[in-house]
C-alpha atoms as a printed R data frame, in Angstrom:
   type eleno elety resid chain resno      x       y       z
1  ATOM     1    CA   UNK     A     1 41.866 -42.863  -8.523
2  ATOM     2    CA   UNK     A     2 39.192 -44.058  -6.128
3  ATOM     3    CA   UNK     A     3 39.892 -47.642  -4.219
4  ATOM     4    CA   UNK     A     4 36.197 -49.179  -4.280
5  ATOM     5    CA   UNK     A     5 35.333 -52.795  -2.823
6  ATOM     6    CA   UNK     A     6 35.580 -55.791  -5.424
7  ATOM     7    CA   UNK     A     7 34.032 -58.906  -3.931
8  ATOM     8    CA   UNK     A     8 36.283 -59.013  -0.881
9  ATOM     9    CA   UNK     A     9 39.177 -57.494  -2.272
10 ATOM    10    CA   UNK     A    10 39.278 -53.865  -3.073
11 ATOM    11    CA   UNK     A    11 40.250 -52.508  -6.689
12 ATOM    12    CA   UNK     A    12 41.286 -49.067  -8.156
13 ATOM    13    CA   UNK     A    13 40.745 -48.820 -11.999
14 ATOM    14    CA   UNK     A    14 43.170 -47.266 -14.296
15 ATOM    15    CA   UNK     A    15 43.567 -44.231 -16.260
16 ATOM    16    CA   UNK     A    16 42.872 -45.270 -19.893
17 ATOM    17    CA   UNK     A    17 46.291 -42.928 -21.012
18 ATOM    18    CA   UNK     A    18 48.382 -44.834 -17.946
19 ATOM    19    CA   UNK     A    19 46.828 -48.275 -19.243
20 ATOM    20    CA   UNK     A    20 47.518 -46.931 -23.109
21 ATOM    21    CA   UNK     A    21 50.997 -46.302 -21.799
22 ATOM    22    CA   UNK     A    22 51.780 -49.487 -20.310
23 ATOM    23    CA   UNK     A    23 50.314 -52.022 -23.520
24 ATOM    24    CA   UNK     A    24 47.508 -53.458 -20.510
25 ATOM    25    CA   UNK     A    25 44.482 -55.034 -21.729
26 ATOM    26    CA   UNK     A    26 41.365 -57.200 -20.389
27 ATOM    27    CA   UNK     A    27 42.868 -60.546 -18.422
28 ATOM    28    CA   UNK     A    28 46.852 -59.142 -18.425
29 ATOM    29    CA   UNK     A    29 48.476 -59.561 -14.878
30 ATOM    30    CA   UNK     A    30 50.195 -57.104 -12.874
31 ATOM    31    CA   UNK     A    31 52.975 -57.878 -10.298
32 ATOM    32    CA   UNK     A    32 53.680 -55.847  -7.368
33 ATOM    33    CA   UNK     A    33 57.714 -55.710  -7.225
34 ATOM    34    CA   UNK     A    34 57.757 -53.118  -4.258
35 ATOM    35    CA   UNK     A    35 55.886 -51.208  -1.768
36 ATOM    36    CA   UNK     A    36 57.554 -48.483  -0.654
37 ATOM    37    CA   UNK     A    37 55.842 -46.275   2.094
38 ATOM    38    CA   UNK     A    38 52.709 -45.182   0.368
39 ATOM    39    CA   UNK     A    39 54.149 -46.033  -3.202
40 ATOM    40    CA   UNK     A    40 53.621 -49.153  -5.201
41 ATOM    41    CA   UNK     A    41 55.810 -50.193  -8.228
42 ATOM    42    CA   UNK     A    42 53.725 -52.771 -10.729
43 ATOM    43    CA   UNK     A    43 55.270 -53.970 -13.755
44 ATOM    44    CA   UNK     A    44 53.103 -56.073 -16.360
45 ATOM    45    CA   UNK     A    45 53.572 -60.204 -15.349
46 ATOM    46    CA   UNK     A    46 55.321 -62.193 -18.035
47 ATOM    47    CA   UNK     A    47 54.704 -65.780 -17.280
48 ATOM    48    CA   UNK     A    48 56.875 -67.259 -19.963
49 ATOM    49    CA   UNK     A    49 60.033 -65.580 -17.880
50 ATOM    50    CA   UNK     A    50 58.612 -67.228 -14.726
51 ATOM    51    CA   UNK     A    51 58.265 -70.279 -16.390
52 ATOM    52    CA   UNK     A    52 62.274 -70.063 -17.511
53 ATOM    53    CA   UNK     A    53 63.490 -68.911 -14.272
54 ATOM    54    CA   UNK     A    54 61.738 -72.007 -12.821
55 ATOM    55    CA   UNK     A    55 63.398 -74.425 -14.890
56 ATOM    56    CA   UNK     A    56 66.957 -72.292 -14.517
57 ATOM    57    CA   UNK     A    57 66.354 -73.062 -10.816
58 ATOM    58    CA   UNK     A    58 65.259 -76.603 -11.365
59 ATOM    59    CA   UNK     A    59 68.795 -76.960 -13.254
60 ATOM    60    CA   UNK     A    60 67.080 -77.935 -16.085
61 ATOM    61    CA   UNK     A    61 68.346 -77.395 -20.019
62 ATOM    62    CA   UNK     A    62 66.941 -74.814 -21.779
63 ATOM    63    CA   UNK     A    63 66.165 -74.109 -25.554
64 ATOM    64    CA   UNK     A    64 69.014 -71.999 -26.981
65 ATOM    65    CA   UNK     A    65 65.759 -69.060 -27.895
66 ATOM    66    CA   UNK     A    66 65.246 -68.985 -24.186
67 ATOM    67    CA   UNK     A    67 68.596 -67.755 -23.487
68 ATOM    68    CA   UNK     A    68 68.003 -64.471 -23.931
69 ATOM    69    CA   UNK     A    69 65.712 -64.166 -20.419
């Protein structure tokens, strides 16, 4: 993969068989959960666990379906 400028930022695109692999398509978010010497872990963002963990921390009650995360 080549890292090419995006605006200010720079980018690298994705293999279409790693993005297969993963389930990514147009607008999903990636999180960076470590960066390890030259190696970078990403795991697809799930914003309805953030949103959970937020309100765990916030101490408030949450649905019995949202007990599972």
């Amino acid at each position: 993969m080549n890292v090419a400028r995006w605006g200010n930022s720079l980018a690298v695109r994705l293999p279409k068989a790693l993005v297969e692999e993963l389930g990514l398509a147009v607008g999903d978010e990636l999180d960076l959960v470590a960066a390890v010497g030259r190696r970078l872990e990403l795991q697809k963002s799930d914003k309805r666990r953030k949103a959970l963990e937020r309100m765990r921390q916030r101490g408030w009650e949450l649905p019995c379906s949202a007990a599972r995360f």
